[in-house]
C-alpha positions in Angstrom: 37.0 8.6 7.6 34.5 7.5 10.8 31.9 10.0 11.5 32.7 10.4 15.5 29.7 9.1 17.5 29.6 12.8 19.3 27.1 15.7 19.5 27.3 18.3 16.8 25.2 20.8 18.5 22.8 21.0 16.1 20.6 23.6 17.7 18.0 21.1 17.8 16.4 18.9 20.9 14.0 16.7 21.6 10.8 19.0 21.3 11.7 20.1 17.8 9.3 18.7 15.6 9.7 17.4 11.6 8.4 20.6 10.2 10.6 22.4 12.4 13.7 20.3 11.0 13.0 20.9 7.5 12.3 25.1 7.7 14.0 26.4 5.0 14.7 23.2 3.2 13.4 22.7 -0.1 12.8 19.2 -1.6 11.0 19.8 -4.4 12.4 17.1 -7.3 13.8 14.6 -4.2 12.2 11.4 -3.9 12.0 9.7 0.0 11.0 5.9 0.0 9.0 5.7 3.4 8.0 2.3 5.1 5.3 2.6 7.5 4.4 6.2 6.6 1.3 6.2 7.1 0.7 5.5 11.3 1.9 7.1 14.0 5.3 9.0 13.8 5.8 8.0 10.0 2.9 9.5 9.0 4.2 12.6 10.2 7.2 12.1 8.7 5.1 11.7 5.5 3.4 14.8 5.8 6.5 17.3 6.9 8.6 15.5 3.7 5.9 15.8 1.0 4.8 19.6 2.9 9.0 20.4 2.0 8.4 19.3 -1.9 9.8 15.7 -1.8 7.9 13.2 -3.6 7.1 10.2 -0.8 6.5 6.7 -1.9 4.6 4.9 1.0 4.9 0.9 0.7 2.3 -0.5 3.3 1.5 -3.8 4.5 -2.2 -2.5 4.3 -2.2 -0.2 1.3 -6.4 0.7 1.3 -5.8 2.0 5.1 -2.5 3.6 4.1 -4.5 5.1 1.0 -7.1 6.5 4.0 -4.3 7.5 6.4 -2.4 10.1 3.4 -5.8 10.9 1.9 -5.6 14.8 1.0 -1.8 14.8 1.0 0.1 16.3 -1.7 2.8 14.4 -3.7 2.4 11.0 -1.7 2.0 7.2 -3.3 1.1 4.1 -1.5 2.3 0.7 -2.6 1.9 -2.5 -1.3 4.7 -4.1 1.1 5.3 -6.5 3.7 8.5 -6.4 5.3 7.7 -9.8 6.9 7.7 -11.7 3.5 10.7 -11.6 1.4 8.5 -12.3 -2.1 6.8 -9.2 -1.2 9.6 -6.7 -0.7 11.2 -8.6 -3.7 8.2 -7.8 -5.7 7.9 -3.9 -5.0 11.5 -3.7 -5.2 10.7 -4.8 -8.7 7.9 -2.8 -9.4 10.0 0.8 -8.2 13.1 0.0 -10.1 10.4 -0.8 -13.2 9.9 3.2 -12.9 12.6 4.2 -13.5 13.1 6.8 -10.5 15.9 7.9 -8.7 15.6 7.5 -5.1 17.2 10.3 -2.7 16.0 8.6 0.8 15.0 5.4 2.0 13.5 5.9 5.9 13.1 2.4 7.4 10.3 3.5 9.7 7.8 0.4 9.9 8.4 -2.2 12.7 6.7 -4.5 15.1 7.4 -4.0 19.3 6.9 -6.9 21.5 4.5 -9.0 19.6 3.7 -12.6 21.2 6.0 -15.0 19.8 5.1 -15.0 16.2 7.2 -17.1 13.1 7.6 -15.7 9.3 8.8 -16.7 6.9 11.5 -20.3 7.1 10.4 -19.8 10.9 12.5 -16.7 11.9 11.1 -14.1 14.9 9.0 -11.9 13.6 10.5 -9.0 15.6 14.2 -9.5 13.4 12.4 -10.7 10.7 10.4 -7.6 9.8 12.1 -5.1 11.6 15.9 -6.0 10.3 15.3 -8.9 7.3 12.8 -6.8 5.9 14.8 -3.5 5.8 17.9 -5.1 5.0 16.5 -6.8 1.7 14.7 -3.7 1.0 17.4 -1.7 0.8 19.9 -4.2 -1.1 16.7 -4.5 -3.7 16.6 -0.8 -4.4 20.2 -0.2 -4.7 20.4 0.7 -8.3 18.1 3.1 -7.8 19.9 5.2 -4.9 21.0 8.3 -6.4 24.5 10.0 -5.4 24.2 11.1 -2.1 21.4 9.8 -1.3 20.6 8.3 2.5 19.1 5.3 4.4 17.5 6.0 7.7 17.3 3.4 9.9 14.5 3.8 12.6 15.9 1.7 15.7 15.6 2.7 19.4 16.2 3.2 22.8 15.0 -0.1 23.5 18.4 -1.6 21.7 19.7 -0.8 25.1 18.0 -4.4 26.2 19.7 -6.6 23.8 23.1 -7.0 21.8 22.6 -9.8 18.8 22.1 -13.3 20.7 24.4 -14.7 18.2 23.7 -18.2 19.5 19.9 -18.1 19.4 18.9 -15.1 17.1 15.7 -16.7 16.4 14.3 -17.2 20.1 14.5 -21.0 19.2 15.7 -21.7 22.8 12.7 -19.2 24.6 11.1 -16.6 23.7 11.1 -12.9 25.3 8.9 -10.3 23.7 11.2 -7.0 25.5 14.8 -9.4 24.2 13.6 -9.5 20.9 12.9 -6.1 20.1 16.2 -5.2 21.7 18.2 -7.4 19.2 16.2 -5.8 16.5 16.6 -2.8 17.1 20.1 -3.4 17.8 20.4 -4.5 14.4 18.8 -2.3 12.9 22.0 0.4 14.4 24.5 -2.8 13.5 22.5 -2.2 9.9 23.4 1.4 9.4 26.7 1.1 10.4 27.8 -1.0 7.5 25.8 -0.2 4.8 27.7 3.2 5.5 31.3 1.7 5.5 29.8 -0.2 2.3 28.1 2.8 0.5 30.0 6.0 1.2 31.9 5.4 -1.5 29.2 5.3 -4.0 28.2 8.7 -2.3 25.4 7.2 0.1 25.7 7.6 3.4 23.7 5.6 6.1 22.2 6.7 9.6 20.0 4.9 12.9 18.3 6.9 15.6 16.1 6.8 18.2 12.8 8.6 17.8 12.3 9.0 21.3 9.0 7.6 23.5 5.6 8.6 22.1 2.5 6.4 22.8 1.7 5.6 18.9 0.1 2.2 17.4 3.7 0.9 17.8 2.6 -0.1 21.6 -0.3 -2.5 19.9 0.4 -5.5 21.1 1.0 -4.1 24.9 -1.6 -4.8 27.4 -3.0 -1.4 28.9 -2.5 -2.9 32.2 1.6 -3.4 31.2 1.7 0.0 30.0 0.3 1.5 33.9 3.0 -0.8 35.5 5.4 1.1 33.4 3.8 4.5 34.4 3.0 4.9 30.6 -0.6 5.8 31.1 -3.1 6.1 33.8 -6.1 3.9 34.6 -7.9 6.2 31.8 -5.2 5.3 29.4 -3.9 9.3 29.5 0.0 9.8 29.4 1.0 10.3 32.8 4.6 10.5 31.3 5.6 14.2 30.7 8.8 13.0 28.8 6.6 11.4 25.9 6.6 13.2 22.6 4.2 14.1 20.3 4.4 12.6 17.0 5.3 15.4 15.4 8.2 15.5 17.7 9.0 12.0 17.3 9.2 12.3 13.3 12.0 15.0 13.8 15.1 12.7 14.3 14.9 10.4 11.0 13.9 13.6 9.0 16.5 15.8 10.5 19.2 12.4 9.7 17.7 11.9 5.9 17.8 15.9 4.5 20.1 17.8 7.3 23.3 19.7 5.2 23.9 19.5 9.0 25.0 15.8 8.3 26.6 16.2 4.9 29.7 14.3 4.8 28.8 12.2 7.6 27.3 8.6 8.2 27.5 5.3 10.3 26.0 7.0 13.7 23.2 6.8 15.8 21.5 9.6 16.4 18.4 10.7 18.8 17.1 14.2 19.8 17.8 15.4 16.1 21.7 15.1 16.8 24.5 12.7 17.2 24.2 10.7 20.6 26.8 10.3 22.5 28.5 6.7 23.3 26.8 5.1 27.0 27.2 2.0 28.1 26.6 2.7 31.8 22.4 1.1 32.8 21.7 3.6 34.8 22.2 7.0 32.8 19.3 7.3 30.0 20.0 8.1 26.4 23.3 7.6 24.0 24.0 4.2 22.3 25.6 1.0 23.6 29.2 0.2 22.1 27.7 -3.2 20.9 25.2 -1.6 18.9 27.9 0.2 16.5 30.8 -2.0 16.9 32.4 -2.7 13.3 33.3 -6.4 13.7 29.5 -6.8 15.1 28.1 -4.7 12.1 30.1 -7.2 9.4 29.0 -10.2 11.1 25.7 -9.1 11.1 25.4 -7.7 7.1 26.7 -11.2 6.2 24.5 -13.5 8.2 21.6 -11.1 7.1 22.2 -11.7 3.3 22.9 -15.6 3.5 19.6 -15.4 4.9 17.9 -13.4 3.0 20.0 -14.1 -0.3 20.4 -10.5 -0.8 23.6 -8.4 -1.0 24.1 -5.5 -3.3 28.0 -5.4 -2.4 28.5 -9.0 -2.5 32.2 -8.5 -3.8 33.1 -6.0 -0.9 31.6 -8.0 1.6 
């Protein structure tokens, strides 16, 4: 049965934060596999997980400034990771199931936001590349180790309102544009959830995407301070002049809320933002919900198949 993409009143908004979320929740004994925990809203994420009991496995791209970032924090590992280079998730995919553990969530929080053209890998956008490619073959590479009911959190965003897939130039090979890019990939990254819930729920894992929300993290490195005035982002001084930006604590609320919530038990395959179920909107001019691209089934099959011939990863290679 579909999980309707509706509210569910959750009592929650957007100015909840992560610790707020997880009051009363105990996670002592859970495990939370956590890309990109260690900056901006992840790290918060980190810290609210690992403050509930839950043992938090950081892989990082930079581990000795991830090692910095968590210093002091309870029950919280760093591995080495880079989502842009399949060898490298391959290899600490390797390492974790070496361990042995059980994992209870995987939160695909790292990502890249319009970067100047940039090639990985056999010459794929960095953008899909790291933010989808990575994830996808992540998660397909830890399999075994997801324990019943366990869930994948997939960290996409408003911006997948820009950009359905391009199936006929994924890659940019025809022109590149930063803002496009990042709205296919995050667009995948919902397309992502989406099936690896029709795939998984029967194993007793269930899958979720969301939207964080804006907050003015290290996610907005490769933006130009003078883009981010013309957006009315920040001020001359580089101050938020935008009083609907979150806090990072705020912004870490809807991917923990959608990986421990007994709110969301028994659900899956939805988008979520303001720690709830969005609602469907495909009008341009109303703010917030989630494009019907973005969680269309057909789309979402398409998308898990070209993802694992290029990646040559699939866990449910038989279903597929």
């Amino acid at each position: 049965m579909n999980t309707p993409q509706h509210h569910i009143g959750s009592g929650f908004g957007a100015h909840t934060t992560a610790a707020e979320v997880l009051r009363g929740i105990d996670l002592t004994g859970k495990l939370a596999v956590l890309t990109g925990g260690y900056s901006g809203i992840g790290l918060e994420a980190t810290r609210a997980l690992a403050g509930a009991g839950a043992q938090v496995v950081v892989p990082a791209r930079r581990p000795e400034a991830a090692r910095a970032a968590v210093e002091g924090l309870e029950n919280v590992e760093v591995d080495e990771l880079d989502l842009g280079d399949l060898d490298s998730v391959r290899a600490f995919a390797e390492r974790f199931l070496a361990s042995g553990r059980a994992i209870d969530m995987i939160i695909g929080n790292a990502g890249v936001m319009a970067c100047p053209e940039t090639r990985v890998g056999p010459g794929w956008e960095a953008q899909f590349a790291t933010n989808h490619l990575g994830h996808f073959a992540l998660v397909n590479r830890l399999w075994p180790a997801l324990a019943d009911g366990a869930r994948v959190v997939s960290v996409s965003s408003g911006g997948h309102r820009r950009s359905p897939i391009r199936w006929d130039d994924i890659q940019f090979e025809n022109g590149y544009d930063k803002w496009e890019a990042y709205g296919q990939a995050k667009t995948a990254n919902v397309l992502f959830a989406v099936e690896l819930d029709r795939l998984a729920k029967a194993s007793g894992v269930r899958a979720f995407a969301l939207h964080p929300g804006g907050i003015l993290t290290p996610l907005q490195r490769h933006l130009p301070k003078e883009e981010m005035v013309a957006f009315g982002w920040i001020d001359e001084e580089g101050k938020p002049v935008n009083d609907s930006f979150k806090t990072p604590e705020q912004g870490a609320s809807t991917e923990v809320w959608a990986a421990t919530s007994p709110q969301l038990d028994g659900a899956g395959g939805v988008y979520c933002e303001d720690c709830d179920i969005a609602e469907p909107n495909d009008d341009p001019e109303v703010p917030g919900g989630v494009r019907g691209y973005a969680v269309d089934p057909e789309q979402a099959t398409r998308l898990w198949q070209l993802s694992a011939d290029l990646t040559g990863v699939n866990a449910f290679a038989a279903a597929s």
